[in-house]
C-alpha positions as CSV (number, residue, x, y, z in Angstrom):
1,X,261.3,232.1,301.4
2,X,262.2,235.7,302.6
3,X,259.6,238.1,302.4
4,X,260.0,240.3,299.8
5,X,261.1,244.1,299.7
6,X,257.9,246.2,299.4
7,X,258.3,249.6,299.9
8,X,255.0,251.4,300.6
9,X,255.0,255.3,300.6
10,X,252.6,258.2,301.2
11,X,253.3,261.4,301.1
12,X,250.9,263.7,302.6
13,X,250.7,267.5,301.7
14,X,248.7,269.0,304.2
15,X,248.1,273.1,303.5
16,X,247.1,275.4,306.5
17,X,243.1,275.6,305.0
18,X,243.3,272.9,302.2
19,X,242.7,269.5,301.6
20,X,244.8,266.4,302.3
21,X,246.3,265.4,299.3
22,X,247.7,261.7,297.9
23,X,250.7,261.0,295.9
24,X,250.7,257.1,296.0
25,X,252.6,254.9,293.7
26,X,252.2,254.1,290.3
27,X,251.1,250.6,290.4
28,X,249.6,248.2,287.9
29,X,247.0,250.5,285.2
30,X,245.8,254.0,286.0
31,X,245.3,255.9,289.3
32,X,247.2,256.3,292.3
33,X,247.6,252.7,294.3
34,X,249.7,251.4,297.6
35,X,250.4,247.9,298.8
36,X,252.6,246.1,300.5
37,X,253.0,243.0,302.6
38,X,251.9,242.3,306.0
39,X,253.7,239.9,308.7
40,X,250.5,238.5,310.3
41,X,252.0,235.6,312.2
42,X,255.4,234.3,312.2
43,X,255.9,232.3,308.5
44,X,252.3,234.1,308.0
45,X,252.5,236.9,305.0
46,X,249.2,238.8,304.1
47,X,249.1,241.3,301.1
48,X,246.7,244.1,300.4
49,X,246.4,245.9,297.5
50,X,245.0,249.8,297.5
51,X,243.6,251.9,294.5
52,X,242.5,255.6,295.7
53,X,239.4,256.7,294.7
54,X,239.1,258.4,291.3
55,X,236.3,260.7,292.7
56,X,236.1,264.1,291.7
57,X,236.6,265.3,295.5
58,X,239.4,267.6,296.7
59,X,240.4,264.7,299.3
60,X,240.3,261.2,299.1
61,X,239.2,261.1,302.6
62,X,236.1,262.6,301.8
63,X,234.6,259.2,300.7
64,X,234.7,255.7,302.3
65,X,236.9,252.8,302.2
66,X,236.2,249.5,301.1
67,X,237.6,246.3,301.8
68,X,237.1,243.6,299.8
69,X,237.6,239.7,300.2
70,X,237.4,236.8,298.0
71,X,235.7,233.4,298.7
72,X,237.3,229.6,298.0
73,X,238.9,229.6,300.3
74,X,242.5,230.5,298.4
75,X,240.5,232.5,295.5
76,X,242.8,235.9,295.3
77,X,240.9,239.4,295.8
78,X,243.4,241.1,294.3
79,X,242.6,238.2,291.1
80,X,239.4,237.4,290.8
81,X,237.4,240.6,292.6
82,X,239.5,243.2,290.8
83,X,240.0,242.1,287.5
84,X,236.8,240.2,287.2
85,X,234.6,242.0,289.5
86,X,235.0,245.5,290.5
87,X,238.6,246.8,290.3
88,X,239.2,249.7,287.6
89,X,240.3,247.2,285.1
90,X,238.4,243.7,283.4
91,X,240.5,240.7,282.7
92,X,240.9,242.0,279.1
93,X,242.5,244.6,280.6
94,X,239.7,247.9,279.2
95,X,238.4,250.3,281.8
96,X,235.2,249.0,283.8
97,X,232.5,250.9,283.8
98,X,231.2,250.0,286.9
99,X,234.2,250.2,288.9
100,X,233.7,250.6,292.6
101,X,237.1,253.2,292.4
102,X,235.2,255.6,291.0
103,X,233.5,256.3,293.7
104,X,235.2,254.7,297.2
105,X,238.7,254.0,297.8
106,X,239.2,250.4,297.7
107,X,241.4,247.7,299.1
108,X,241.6,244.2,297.9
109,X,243.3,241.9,300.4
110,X,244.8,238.4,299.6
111,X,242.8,236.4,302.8
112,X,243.7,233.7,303.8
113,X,247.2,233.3,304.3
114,X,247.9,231.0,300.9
115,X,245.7,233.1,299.0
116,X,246.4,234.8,295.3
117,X,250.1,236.7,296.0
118,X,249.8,235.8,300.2
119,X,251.8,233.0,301.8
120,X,253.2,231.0,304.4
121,X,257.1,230.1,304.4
122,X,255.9,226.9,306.1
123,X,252.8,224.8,307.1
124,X,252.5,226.7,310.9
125,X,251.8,230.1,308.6
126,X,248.4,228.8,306.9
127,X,245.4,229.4,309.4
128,X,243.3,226.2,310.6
129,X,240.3,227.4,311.3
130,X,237.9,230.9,310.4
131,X,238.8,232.6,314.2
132,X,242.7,232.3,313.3
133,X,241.9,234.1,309.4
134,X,239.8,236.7,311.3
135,X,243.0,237.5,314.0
136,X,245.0,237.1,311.3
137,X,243.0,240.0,308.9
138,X,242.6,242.4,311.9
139,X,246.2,242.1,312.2
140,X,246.7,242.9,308.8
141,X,244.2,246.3,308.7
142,X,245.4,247.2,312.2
143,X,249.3,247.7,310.6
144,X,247.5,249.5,307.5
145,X,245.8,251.6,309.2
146,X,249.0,252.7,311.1
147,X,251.2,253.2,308.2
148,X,248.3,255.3,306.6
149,X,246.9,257.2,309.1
150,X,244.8,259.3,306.8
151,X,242.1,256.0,306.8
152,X,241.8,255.7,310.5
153,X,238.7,258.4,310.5
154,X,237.6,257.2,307.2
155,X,234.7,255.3,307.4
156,X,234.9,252.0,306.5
157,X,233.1,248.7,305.5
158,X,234.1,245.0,304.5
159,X,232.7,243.4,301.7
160,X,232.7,240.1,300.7
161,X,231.7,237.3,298.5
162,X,231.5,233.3,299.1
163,X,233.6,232.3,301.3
164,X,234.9,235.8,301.8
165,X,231.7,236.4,303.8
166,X,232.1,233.7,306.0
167,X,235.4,235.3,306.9
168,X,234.0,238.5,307.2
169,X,231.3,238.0,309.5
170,X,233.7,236.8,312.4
171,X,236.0,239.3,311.3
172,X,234.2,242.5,311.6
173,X,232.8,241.1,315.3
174,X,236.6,240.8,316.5
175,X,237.2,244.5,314.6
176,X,234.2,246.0,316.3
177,X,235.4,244.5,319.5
178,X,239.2,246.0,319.3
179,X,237.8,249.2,317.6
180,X,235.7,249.5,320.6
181,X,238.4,248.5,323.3
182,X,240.4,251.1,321.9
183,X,243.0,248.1,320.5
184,X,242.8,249.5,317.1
185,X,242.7,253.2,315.8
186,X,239.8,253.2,313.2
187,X,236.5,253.6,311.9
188,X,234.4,250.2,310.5
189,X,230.6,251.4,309.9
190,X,229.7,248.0,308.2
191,X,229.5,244.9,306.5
192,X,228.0,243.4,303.4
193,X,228.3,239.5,303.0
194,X,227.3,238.7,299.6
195,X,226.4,234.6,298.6
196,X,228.1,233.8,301.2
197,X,228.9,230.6,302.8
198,X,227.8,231.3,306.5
199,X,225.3,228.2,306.2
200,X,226.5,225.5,304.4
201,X,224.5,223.0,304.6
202,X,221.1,225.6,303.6
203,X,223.1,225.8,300.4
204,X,223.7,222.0,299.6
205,X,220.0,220.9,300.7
206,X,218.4,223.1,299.1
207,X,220.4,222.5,295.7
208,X,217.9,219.5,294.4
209,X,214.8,222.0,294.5
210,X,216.5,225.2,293.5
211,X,217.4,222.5,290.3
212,X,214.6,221.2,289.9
213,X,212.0,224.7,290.2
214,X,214.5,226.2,287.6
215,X,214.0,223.5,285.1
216,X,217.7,222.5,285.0
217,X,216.7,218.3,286.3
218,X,214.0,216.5,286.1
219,X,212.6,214.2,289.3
220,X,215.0,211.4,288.6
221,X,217.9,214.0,288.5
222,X,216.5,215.5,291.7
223,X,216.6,211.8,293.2
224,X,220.2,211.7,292.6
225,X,221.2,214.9,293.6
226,X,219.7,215.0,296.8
227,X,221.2,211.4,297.6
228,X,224.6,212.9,297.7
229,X,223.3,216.1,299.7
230,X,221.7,213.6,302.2
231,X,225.6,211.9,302.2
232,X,226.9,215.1,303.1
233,X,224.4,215.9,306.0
234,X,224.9,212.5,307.4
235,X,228.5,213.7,307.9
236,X,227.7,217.0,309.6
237,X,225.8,215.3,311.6
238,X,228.2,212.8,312.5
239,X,231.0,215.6,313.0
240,X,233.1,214.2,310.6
241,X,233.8,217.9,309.1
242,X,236.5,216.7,306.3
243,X,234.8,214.0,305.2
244,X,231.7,216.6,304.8
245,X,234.0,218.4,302.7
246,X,234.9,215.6,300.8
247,X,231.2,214.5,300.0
248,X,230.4,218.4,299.2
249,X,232.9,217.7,296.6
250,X,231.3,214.4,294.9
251,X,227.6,216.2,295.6
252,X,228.8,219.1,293.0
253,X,230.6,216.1,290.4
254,X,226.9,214.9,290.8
255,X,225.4,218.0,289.9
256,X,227.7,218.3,286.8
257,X,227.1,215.1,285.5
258,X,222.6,215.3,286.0
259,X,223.1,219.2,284.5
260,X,225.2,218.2,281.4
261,X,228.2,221.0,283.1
262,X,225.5,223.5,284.9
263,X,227.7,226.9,285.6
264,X,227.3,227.0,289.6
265,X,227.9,230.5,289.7
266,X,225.4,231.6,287.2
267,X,223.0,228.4,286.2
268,X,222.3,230.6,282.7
269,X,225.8,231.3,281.7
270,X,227.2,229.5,278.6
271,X,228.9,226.1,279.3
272,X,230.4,223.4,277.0
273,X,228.8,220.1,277.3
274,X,230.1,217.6,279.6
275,X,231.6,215.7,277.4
276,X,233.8,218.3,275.6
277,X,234.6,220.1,279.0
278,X,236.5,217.1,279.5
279,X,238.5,217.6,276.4
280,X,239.3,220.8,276.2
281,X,238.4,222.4,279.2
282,X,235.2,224.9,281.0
283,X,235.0,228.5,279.4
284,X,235.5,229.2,283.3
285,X,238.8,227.2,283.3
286,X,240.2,229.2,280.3
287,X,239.7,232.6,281.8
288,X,241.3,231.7,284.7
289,X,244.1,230.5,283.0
290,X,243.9,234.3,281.7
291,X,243.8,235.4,284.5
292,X,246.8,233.0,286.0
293,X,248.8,234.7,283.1
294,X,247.9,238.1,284.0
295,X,248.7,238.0,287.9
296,X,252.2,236.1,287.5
297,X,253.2,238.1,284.3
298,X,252.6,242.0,283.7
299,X,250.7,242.7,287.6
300,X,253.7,240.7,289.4
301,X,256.1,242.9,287.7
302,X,254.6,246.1,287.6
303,X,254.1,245.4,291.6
304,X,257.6,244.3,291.6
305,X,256.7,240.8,293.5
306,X,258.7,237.6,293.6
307,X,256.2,235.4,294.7
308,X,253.9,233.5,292.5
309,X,250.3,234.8,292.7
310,X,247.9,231.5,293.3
311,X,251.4,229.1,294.2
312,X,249.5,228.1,297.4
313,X,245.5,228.2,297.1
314,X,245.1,224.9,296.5
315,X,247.0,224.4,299.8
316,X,245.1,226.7,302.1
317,X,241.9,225.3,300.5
318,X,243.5,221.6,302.2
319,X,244.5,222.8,305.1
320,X,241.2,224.5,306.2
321,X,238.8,221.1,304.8
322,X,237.6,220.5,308.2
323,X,236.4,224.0,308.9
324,X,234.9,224.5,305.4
325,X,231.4,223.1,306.0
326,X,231.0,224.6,309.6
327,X,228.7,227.6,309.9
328,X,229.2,230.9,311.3
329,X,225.4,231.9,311.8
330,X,226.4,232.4,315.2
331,X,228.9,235.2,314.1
332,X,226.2,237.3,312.1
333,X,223.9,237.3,315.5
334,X,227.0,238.2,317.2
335,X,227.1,241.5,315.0
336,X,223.4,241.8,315.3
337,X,223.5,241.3,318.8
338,X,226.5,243.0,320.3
339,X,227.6,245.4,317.7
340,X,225.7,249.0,315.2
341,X,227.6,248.2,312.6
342,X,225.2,248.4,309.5
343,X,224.9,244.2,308.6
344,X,223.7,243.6,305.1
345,X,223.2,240.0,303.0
346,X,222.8,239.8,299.4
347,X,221.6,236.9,297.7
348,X,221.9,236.3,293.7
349,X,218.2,235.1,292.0
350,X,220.9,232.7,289.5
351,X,223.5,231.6,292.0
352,X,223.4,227.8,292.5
353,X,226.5,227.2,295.0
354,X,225.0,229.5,298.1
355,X,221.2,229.7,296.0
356,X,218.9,232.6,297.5
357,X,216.7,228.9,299.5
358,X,219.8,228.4,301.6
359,X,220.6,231.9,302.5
360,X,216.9,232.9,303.3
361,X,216.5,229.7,305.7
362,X,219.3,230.6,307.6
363,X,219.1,234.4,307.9
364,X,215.1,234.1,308.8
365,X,216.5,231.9,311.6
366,X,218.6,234.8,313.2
367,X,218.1,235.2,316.8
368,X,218.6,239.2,317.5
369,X,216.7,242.0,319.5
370,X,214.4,243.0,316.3
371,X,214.1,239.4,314.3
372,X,210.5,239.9,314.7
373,X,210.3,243.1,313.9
374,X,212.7,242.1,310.7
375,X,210.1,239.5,309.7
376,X,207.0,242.0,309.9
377,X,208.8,244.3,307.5
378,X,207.7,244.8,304.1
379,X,209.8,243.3,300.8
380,X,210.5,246.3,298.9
381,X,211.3,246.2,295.1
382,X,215.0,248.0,294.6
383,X,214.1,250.4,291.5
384,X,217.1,252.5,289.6
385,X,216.0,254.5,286.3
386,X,212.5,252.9,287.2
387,X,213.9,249.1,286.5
388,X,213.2,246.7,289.6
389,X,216.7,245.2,290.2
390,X,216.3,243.1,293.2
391,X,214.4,243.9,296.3
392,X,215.2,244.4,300.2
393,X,213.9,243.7,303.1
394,X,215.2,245.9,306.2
395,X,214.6,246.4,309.9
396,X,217.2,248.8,311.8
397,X,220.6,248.1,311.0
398,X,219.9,244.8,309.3
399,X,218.9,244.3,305.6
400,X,219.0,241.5,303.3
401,X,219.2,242.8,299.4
402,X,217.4,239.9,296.1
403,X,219.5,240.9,293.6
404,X,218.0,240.3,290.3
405,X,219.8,239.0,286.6
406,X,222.7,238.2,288.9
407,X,224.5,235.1,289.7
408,X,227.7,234.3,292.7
409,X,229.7,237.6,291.0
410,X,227.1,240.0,291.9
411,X,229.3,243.1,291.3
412,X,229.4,241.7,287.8
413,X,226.2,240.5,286.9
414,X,224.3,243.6,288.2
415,X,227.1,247.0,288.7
416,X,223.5,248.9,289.1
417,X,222.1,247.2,291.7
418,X,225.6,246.8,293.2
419,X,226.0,250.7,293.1
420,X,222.8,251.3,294.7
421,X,223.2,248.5,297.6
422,X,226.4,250.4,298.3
423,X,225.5,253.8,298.6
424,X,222.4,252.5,301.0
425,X,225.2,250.8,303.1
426,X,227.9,253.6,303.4
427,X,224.4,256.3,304.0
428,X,226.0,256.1,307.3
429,X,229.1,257.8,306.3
């Protein structure tokens, strides 16, 4: 497959006292947008999608940028986290309210390799493992950030969800590195890793409590839930890392069957029973079909893309099976450790897949300078318009946000307390 023509233009009108101005292209719904295709590795093509800020500021460098990747892995950012998370426009296609546009500039990048309008022209493009998605994503910035110079002094900060923070945490310690090295022109201040699979096995063993203190099984539900967790942990233990995967799989068909079709990314959201699921389909399923419609019909050719958004996800999901249920704990005390990048977690109270008991075991086992001094810290509630939505807990550079009425899709269960874990993270600006 040859990669297709994308033509990415900026045209910078710099006056003698004023500001820098943008005249990007006209892209897919209001506002002024770029993107364009990356050539990460040989076969390997990365996209990135960018939608200026819609600030009221005389120069869109004036406020930070924000990068944004999706979990799965093979779930699209510029899908799922702009149309049904934060970008300018829902899924129905009416202006959010919350967007994070309005006030950062924001890029949405299709990670990894075989994920949402990203792909490889044969099997040697996908990644195999998290360090070869991380080279391949500061790769990706890096050619950016030299074909839009105006970000390199912007300060910057990845966000991610899922999966996505997994990838995040080892990339922003190899960005840090090459931004300190002097490999890379540019200005990363932080990251935010949000549910995030960094622990997987916290998440799945702690599942039959979380279930079972929230009412959604009884004990004999618990029982069978936590024998197919225990299956899984006998294969991490072993080191047999697909077949992990592959019992993480039959754990969560488990799950479903005890919970009558529980929603794993919010446990309140409204499901259809088990039994009609299997008829006609998850509420879930149907948007994304919606969304499947949207991406390959009116997005593809406003973008003017020939290849078909979500054509490889399940195949990058494959061919990374024995990586999927690794952690990267060691990567977070890695930024803790070696890097002043602002590090922040964010947990969701209603999130079953990464649940708030996995993500707490793991981060309160972080080995860094000022883990002590994190523990002795007070739990603060996180108050907007006198409302408690979540609470944080913060020592230094490290902080670790409870974000309340929320499930997996924080950015869309809570915008507020989204809005106001942002502006504490970009305070370094």
């Amino acid at each position: 497959m040859a990669l297709p023509l994308i033509v990415t233009i900026i045209t910078l009108v710099c006056c003698l006292n004023g500001p820098t101005a943008v005249d990007g292209k006209k892209g897919f719904g209001a506002g002024e947008q770029e993107w364009g295709y990356v050539t990460v590795r040989p076969y390997a093509h990365m996209f990135w999608w960018l939608y200026y800020t819609t600030a009221k500021v005389s120069d869109f460098t004036e406020r930070p940028l924000l990068i944004w990747l999706q979990g799965g892995p093979g779930a699209s950012s510029t899908g799922y986290g702009n149309f049904e998370e934060l970008g300018p426009l829902d899924l129905d296609l009416k202006p959010r309210n919350y967007s994070w546009v309005k006030d950062y500039n924001v890029i949405f990048i299709d990670n990894p390799v075989g994920s949402g309008f990203s792909y490889a022209e044969r099997s040697s493009g996908y990644p195999r493992n998290n360090a070869a998605i991380a080279s391949d994503l500061l790769v990706c910035i890096k050619k950016f950030l030299t074909d839009f110079p105006a970000f390199q002094k912007v300060p910057t900060y990845i966000t991610a969800e899922s999966y996505g923070g997994k990838m995040a945490a080892e990339f922003a310690y190899v960005w840090y590195q090459a931004q300190k090295q002097g490999k890379i022109t540019s200005n990363l201040k932080g990251v935010a890793m949000g549910d995030s699979w960094i622990s997987p096995m916290d998440s799945v063993n702690t599942w039959p409590t979380f279930l079972l203190s929230t009412g959604m099984v009884d004990t004999d539900g618990y029982n069978r839930i936590k024998s197919s967790t225990d299956a899984v942990q006998r294969a991490v233990d072993q080191g047999r890392w697909q077949q992990a995967t592959s019992l993480w799989g039959r754990a969560e068909g488990v799950i479903s069957s005890v919970t009558n079709n529980i929603d794993f990314y919010n446990i309140l959201y409204k499901v259809q029973s088990y039994r009609k699921s299997a008829q006609k389909g998850l509420l879930r399923n149907d948007r994304d079909a919606q969304l499947d419609r949207l991406m390959n019909g009116q997005v593809k050719k406003a973008l003017g893309l020939s290849v078909g958004w979500g054509a490889q996800s399940g195949t990058i999901f494959s061919v990374l099976q024995s990586d999927f249920m690794k952690p990267v704990t060691a990567q977070v005390e890695k930024l803790l450790n070696s890097t002043d990048l602002n590090v922040f977690v964010f947990t969701a109270q209603l999130d079953l897949i990464v649940d708030t008991l996995g993500t707490l075991l793991w981060v309160e086992r972080l080995q860094w300078p000022n883990a002590a001094r994190w523990h002795a810290s007070s739990r603060d509630p996180l108050v907007v318009d006198s409302v408690i939505e979540g609470y944080v807990k913060k020592y230094d550079n490290f902080k670790m946000y409870w974000i309340n009425r929320s499930g997996h899709m924080v950015p869309t269960d809570n915008p507020i307390a989204t809005a106001a874990m942002l502006k504490d993270l970009t305070s370094n600006a």
